[in-house]
N, C-alpha and C positions, 0 to 999 in steps of 0.2 A: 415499524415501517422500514428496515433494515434490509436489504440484498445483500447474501454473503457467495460471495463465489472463491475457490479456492482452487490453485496449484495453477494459475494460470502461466502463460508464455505470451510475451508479445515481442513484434519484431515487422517491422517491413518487408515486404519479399525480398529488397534487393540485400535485408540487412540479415540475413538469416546465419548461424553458426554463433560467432561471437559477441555478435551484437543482441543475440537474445535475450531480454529478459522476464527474471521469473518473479510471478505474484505473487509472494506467498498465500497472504489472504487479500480480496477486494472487498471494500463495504461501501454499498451505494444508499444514497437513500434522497429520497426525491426533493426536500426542505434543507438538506445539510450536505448533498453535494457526493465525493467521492474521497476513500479514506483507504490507503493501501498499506497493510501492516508487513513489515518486514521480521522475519521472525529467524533469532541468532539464539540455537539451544548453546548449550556447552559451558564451561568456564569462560564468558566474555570479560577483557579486561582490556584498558589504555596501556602504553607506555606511556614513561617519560616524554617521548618524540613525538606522541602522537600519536604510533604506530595501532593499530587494532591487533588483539590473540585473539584465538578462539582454541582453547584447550591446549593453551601454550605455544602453539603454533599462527603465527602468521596469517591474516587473513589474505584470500588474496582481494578483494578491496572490501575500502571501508563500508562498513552496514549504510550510512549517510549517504555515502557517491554511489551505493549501489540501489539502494530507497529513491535518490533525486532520480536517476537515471531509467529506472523502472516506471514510475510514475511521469517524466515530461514522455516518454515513450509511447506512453497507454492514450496520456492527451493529445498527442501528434499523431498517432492511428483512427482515432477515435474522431478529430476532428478532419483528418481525410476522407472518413467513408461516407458515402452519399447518403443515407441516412441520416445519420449526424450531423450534413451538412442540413439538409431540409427540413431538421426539426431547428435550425438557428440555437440552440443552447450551446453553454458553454460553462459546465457547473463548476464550482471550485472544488479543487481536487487537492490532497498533501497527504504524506505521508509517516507512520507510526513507526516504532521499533518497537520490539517486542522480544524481550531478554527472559524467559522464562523459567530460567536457573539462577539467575543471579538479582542480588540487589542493584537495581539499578540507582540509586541515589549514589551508593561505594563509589560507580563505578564512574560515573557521570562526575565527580566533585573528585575522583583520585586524581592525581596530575592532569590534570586538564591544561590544557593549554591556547586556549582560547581559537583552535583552528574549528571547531565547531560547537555550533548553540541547537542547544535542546530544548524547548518548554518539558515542563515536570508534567502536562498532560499529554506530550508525545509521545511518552516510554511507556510501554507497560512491561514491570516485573514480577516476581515472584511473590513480592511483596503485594501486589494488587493482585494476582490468582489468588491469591490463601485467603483475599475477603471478599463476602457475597456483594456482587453489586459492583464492586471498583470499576472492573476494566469497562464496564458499558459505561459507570459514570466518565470515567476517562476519555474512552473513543466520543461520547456527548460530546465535553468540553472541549475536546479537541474539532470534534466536528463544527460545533458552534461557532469555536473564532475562524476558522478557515471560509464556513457558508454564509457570511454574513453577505455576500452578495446575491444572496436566493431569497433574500425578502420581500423585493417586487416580484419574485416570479408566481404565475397564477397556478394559486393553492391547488385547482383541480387538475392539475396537466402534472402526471407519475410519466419523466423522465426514464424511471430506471428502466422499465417493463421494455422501451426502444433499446437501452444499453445492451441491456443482458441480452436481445436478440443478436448486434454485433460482438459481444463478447464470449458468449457463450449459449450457442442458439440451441444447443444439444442437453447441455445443465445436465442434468442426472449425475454428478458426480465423474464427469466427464473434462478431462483435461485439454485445454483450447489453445493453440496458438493463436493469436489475436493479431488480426493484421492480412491474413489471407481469405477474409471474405468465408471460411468455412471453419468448422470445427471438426481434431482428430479427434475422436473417442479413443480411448483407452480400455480396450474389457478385460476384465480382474477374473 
């Protein structure tokens, strides 16, 4: 029951340039709501301070502030568009990391310093790719505790099939800025 849309962009018209941000992956699904996975390949590691690397170098922001920021973005466009607005829903939405090189337990429990909290089913690492099944039971349990507010919603009424018309009306593997009422395609 899963909607996977990927490489998106959202941003406000007036917010466009810096304020963009990118989806990496979005997973909708009509009973568990909306799940946007942020995905950092490379050597991911903390410092001491807190500070985020990605291959030794410096992130320029953290996966977290740049995960929150993506995701309240998508729900503040999402819940402006008249669409949106007249279907009255308003599904619970959070968002994943997605470390695909690295052990995420190392990395999460090395110096930590208490400026940010992860559940162990936020993260997907390398360690969950290498086994059949993990990261769907993962993105599950993740989706589960975030959509517990979709349990009164009426089972017959698929949300997503509305989303994906403002998200990505074009789909075909078509990259969308979300927020302008249209989608650019991209032809390869």
């Amino acid at each position: 029951g899963w909607v996977i849309a990927h490489n998106l962009y959202v941003a406000r018209g007036e917010e466009r340039g810096a304020h963009t941000h990118e989806l990496d992956l979005l997973l909708l699904h009509p009973k568990r709501g909306m799940v946007m996975v942020e995905v950092k390949c490379g050597r991911v590691e903390r410092t001491a301070d807190g500070s985020w690397l990605q291959n030794g170098a410096p992130m320029r922001k953290p996966p977290d502030t740049q995960a929150t920021a993506a995701i309240y973005e998508l729900r503040d466009v999402l819940k402006d568009h008249p669409l949106w607005q007249r279907l009255g829903i308003n599904p619970p939405s959070g968002w994943m990391l997605a470390l695909p090189d690295v052990d995420a337990s190392a990395v999460m429990r090395q110096r930590l310093d208490g400026t940010i909290s992860l559940a162990s089913d936020q993260v997907i690492d390398r360690v969950a790719l290498a086994q059949a099944g993990a990261v769907a039971r993962s993105v599950e349990a993740f989706a589960t505790r975030i959509g517990k507010g979709l349990a009164g919603a009426d089972p017959g009424f698929n949300w997503t099939q509305q989303a994906m018309e403002i998200i990505a009306p074009e789909l075909g593997f078509s990259t969308s800025v979300i927020g302008d009422r249209k989608s650019t395609r991209l032809n390869s």
